[in-house]
C-alpha positions in Angstrom: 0.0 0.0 0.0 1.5 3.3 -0.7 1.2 5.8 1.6 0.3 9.5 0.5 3.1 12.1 1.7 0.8 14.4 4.1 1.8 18.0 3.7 3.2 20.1 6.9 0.1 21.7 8.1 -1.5 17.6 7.4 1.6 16.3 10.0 0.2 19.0 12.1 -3.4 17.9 12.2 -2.1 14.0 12.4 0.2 14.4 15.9 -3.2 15.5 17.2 -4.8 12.5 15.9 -2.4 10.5 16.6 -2.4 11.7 20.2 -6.4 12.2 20.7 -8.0 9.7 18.7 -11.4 10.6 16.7 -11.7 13.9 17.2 -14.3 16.7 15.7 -13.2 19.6 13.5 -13.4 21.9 15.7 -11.8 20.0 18.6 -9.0 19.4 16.0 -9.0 23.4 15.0 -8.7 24.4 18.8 -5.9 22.1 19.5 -3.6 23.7 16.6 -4.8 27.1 17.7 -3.5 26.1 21.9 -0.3 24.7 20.2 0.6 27.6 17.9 -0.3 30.1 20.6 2.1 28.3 23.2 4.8 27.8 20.4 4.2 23.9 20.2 3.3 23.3 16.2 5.7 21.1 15.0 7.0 23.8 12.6 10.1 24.5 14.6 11.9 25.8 10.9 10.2 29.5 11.8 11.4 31.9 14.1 7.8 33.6 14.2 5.1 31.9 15.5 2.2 30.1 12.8 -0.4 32.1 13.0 -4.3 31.0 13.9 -5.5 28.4 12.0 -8.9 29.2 11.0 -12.1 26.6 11.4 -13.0 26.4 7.7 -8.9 26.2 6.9 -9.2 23.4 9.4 -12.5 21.7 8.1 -10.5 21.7 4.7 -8.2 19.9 5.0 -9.3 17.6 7.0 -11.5 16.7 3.7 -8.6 16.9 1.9 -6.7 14.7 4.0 -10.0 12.1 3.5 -9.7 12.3 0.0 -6.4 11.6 0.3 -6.7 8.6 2.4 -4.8 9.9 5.4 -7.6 9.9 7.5 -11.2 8.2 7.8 -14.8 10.3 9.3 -17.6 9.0 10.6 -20.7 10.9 10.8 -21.8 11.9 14.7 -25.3 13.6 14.3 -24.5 16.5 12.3 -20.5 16.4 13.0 -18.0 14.1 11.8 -15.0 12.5 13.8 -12.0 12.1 12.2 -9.2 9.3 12.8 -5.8 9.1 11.5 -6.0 5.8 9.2 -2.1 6.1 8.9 0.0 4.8 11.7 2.5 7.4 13.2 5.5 4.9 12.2 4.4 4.3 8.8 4.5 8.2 8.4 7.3 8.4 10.1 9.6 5.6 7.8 7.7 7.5 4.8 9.3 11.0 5.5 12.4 9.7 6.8 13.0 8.0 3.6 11.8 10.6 1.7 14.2 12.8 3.7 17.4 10.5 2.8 16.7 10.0 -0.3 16.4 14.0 -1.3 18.9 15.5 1.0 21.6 12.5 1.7 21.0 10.8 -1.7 20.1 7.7 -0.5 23.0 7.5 2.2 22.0 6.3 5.8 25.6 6.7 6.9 25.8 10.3 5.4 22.8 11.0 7.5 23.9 9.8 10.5 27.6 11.2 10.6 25.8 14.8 9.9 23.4 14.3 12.5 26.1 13.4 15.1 28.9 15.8 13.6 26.7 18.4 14.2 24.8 17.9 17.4 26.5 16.7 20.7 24.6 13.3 22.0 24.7 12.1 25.5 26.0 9.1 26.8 22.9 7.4 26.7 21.7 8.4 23.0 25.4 6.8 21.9 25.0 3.9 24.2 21.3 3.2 22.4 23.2 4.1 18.8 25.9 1.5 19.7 23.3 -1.1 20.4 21.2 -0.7 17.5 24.3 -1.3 15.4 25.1 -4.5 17.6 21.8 -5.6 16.5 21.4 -4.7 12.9 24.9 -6.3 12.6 24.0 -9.6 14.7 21.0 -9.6 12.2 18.2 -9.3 15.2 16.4 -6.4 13.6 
């Protein structure tokens, strides 16, 4: 099955969905407007804070989003809840891919050696990064 790439403000919608479960429109519009007012949305690219994201802005893309497959309704009365039909680590092994591919052409290691060339890790994070390697090597992943 392949997996539509959901656009930034769609990633946005989908950590809420991912952390709230069928939610409304509006519950969905609310949430974005309490995270880009405290300086959560996951836009952390921009100095200046997103600004508010309107209901029928919201309500759009939600259909969108439908229409795209990214997320499935059912009707409530006369609202609809919204789930994400995508799992959070599907997305995540889309993007990431995605990501190597475009900006490390296809290199894993290139990744990885920028990422910790540029960015001190604690103990622990090279500890975890040493096992993974133990396992991927030993064939257990």
């Amino acid at each position: 099955m392949s997996i539509a790439k959901p656009t930034d403000s769609e990633l946005e919608i989908l950590h809420i969905l991912w952390e709230q479960g069928p939610s409304t429109v509006r519950t969905v519009n609310d949430l974005l407007n309490e995270r880009r007012r405290s300086g959560q949305a996951s836009s952390r690219l921009s100095a200046k804070p997103k600004e508010s994201a309107g209901y029928t802005t919201t309500l759009k893309l939600m259909q969108i989003m439908f229409e795209k497959g990214l997320v499935t309704r059912v009707e409530e009365g006369r609202t609809h809840a919204y789930t994400a039909f995508i799992h959070e680590s599907d997305t995540q092994d889309l993007l990431l891919q995605q990501f190597v591919d475009n900006a490390f052409r296809g290199s894993t290691a290139r990744l990885v050696m920028q990422a910790l060339g540029n960015h001190e890790a604690s103990t622990e994070e090279l500890d975890e990064i040493k096992a993974l390697i133990a396992k991927i090597e030993q064939g257990k992943l």
